[in-house]
LOLUMBA-232005 format. One record per residue (C-alpha): x, z, y; residue in one letter. Coordinates in steps of 0.25 Angstrom, whole numbers, plus 5000, padded with zeros to 4 digits. Layout:
BEGIN
XZYA;...
***
This chain:
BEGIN
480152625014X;479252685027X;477952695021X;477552715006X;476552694996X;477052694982X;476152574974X;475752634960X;475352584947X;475352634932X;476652594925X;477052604910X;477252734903X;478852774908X;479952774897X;481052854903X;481152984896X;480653124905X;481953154914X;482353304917X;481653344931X;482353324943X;482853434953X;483153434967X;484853424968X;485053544976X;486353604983X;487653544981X;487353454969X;487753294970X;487053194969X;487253124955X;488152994957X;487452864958X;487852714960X;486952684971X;486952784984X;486252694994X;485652715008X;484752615016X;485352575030X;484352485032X;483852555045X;485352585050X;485652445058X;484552455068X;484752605069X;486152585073X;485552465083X;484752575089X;485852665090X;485852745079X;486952835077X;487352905063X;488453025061X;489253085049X;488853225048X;489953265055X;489353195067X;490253075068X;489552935072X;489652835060X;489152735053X;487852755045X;488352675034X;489652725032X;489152875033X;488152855023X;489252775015X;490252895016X;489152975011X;489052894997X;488252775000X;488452654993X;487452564997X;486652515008X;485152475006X;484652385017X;483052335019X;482852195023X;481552165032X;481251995033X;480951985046X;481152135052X;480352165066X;481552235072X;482652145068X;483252235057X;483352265040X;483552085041X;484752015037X;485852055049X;485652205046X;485652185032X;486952105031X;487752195042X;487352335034X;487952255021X;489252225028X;489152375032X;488852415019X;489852345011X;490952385023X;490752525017X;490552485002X;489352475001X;488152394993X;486752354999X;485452344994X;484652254999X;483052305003X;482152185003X;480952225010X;480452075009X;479652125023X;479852125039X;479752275039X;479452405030X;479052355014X;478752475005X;477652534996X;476552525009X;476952375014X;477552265009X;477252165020X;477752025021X;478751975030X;477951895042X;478651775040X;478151785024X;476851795029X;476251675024X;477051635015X;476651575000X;476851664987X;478051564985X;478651554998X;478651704998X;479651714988X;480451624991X;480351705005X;480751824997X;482051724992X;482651685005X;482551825012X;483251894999X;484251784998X;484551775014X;484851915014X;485551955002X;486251815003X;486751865017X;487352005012X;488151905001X;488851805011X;489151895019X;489951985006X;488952095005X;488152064994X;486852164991X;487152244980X;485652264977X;484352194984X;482852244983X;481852154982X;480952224990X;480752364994X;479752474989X;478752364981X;478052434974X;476852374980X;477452234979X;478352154991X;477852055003X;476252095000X;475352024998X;475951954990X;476952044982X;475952144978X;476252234967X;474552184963X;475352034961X;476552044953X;476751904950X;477051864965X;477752004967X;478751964954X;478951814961X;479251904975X;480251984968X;480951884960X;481051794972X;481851924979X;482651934964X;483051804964X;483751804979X;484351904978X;485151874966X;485351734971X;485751784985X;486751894978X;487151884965X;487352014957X;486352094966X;485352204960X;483852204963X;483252314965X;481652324965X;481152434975X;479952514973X;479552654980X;479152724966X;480352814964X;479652924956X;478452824951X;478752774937X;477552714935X;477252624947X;478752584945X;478652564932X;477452474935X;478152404944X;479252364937X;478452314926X;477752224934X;479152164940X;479852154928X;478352064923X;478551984933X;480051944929X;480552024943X;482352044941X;482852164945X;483952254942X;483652394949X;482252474950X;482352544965X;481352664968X;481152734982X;481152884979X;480752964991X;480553104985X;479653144995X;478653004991X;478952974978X;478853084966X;479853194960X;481253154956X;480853174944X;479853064945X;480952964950X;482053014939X;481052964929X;480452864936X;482152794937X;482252844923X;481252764918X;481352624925X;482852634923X;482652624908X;481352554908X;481752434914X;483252434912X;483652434929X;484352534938X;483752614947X;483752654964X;483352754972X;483252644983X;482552744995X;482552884997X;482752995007X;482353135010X;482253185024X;483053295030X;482153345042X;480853335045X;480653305058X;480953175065X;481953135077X;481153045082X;479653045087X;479452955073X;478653055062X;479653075049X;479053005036X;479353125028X;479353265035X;479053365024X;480053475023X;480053455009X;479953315005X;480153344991X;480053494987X;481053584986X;481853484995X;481553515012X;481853415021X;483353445025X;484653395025X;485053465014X;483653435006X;484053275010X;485253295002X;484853354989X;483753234990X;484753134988X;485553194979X;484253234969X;483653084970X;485153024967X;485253124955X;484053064950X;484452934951X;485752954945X;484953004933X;484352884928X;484952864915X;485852734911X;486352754924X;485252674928X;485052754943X;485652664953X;485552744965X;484952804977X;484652744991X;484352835005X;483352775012X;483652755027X;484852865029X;485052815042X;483852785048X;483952875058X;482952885070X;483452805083X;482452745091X;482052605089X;482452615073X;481052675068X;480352635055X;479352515062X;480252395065X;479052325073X;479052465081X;480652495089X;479952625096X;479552675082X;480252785075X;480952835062X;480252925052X;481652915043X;482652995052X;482253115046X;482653055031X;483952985036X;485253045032X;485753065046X;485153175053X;484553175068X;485953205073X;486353075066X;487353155057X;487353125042X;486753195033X;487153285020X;486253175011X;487153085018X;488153105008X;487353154997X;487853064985X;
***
C-alpha cells in the first residue's frame, strides 16, 4: 500500500444472493468475533531503530507488539522487500518480529512484495537484481527468495501461518513480465511462489492479494483468469480501505460471493481509518478528509467504529467462510528517518495520522477494538 490504482475488467455475472445493507456500528456495540485479528508491524523494527517509542493509553512505555497483542491481536503481517534501499522489510527483520510474535502467541503472515521497495496497484517494479533475467530464471528467482525466507521462519521454529504470493496484483507482479495483459507467464510467476512456499513450510495457507475489496467484478475476473491458468491457492485477500474502495455494502457482497463461488476463505488483509487530519510531521497526510467515509469523521472515536463495522462485515460471510481482518500499519508512527521513501532517510510519513497510537504515542481506543 502507498499509492493506488485499482486495475479493472468485466467479470462474470455474481452468484451470491443480495445481502442486507450494511450500517455504521455505532456506540457501544462489538465487533462480531472472527478468527483472524491481524495487524501489520512491518514498519515497527526500523521505527524502534529510530527511536520510536509507543505507550498503553495509560501512558506506560511498552512494547508495540504486545500492546497491540493485549488488545486482541493474533497475528503479525510482515511485507518482505528483495533487496530493500534502507536495509529493512529483508530476512533479519522478518525472522526477529517472528520470534516476537510467536513469544506472544502469535501467527505471521508473510507479504511477498517480490520488489526492492513499494508494489501495489500503481507499481510493480522488479527487483534490480531481477532486471535482466530470462522468463525462466525469473521464476525460479521467485522460488529461492520465497523458500529462503519462509524456510528461515521454519528452522528457526516459527513457521508462517499464511504467505502472500504478492501484494495488491491486481495489475499482475514483477512488470513487465507478470502483467495482468499475459497471464500465461503471470500463472507460471504465481505457481513458482505456490510451489515454495509449500515446500519451504508444509501446511501453510496462501493467500492471493488484490486491492479490490468492494469490486466484484474485477475480482471475479481475476480469479477466473488464475484458476485458468491452474494458480493453487487457499484464501482470496482484498484491501478495503473505506475511503477508496466502495460501500461496505459493496465488499459484504463482494466476500459473499467469491467465498461461495470459488469454495476459499476470505481476508480483509489491509485497512485503516485515520483519527485526525492533520499531520505531526512536516509530511502531507494521504487521507485528510474529516469524513473519509460519510457519516463517520475522522476521530478517535470514528477509528473505532470503523474497525468494528468492517470486522462485522467480515464475520458475516456465510459458511464461516470470513477469515479476518488486518490493520494496516498501526504502529507506523512519524519519527524522523522512518518516512514512506526508503531511497529517501529525511523523507516523512503520511500514515501517522491512521496509526493506532496517537501523537502523544499513547494507544488508541481502536487499539483494542476486537
Amino acid at each position: 500500500m502507498m499509492r493506488r490504482r485499482t486495475i479493472l475488467r468485466a467479470g462474470t455475472a455474481a452468484i451470491a444472493a443480495p445481502v442486507a445493507s450494511v450500517a455504521l456500528t455505532t456506540g457501544a456495540a462489538q465487533a462480531a468475533p472472527v478468527r483472524i485479528q491481524g495487524v501489520d508491524l512491518s514498519s515497527v523494527p526500523k521505527g524502534e531503530a529510530r527511536g520510536a517509542v509507543f505507550r498503553y493509553a495509560n501512558g506506560t512505555a511498552g512494547d508495540p507488539v504486545r500492546i497491540l497483542q493485549e488488545g486482541g491481536a493474533n497475528y503479525v503481517r510482515l511485507k518482505v522487500w528483495v533487496n530493500s534501499p534502507d536495509g529493512y522489510h529483508g530476512k533479519p527483520q522478518i525472522l526477529a518480529m517472528a520470534r516476537r510474535a510467536q513469544a506472544l502467541g502469535m501467527r505471521t503472515l508473510i507479504d511477498f512484495h517480490y520488489s526492492d521497495s513499494w508494489a501495489d496497484p500503481g507499481q510493480q517494479t522488479k527487483p534490480a537484481a531481477w532486471q535482466n533475467l530470462s522468463s525462466g530464471a525469473l521464476e525460479q528467482a521467485v522460488y529461492n527468495h520465497t523458500y529462503d525466507i519462509l524456510d528461515g521462519l521454519r528452522a528457526q521454529g516459527t513457521p508462517a501461518a499464511m504467505a502472500q504470493i504478492g501484494n495488491e496484483i491486481n495489475g499482475g507482479m514483477l512488470w513487465p513480465d507478470g502483467r495482468y495483459t499475459n497471464w500465461p507467464q503471470l500463472g507460471r510467476l504465481l505457481t513458482a511462489g505456490v510451489r515454495a512456499a509449500r515446500a519451504a513450510s508444509p501446511g501453510i495457507q496462501i493467500a492471493l492479494h488484490l486491492a479490490e475489496g468492494g469490486n466484484n467484478a474485477g475480482t471475479v475476473w481475476w480469479f477466473d483468469n488464475a484458476l485458468a491458468q491452474g494458480v493453487s491457492f487457499d484464501v482470496i485477500a482484498l484491501s478495503f480501505y473505506g475511503y477508496w474502495h466502495g460501500t461496505l455494502d459493496d465488499l459484504q457482497f463482494n466476500l459473499n460471493d467469491v467465498s461461495a463461488r470459488y469454495g476459499k476463505d476470505v481476508l480483509v488483509a489491509e485497512t485503516a481509518y485515520p483519527f485526525r487530519t492533520d499531520s505531526k510531521d512536516s509530511h502531507p497526510q494521504i487521507i485528510t478528509a474529516r469524513e473519509p467515509v460519510a457519516g463517520l469523521p475522522a476521530i478517535p472515536e470514528g477509528q473505532l467504529q470503523w474497525m468494528r463495522s468492517i470486522t462485522t462485515v467480515v464475520s458475516r460471510v456465510p459458511n464461516n467462510r470470513g477469515l479476518g481482518v488486518f490493520y494496516w500499519e498501526p504502529a507506523w508512527t512519524a519519527v524522523p528517518g522512518n518516512g514512506w521513501d526508503p531511497y529517501d532517510p529525511n523523507s516523512g510519513n503520511a500514515w501517522e495520522n491512521q496509526a493506532l497510537f496517537d501523537y502523544d504515542n499513547r494507544a488508541l481506543p481502536a487499539a483494542t477494538w476486537r
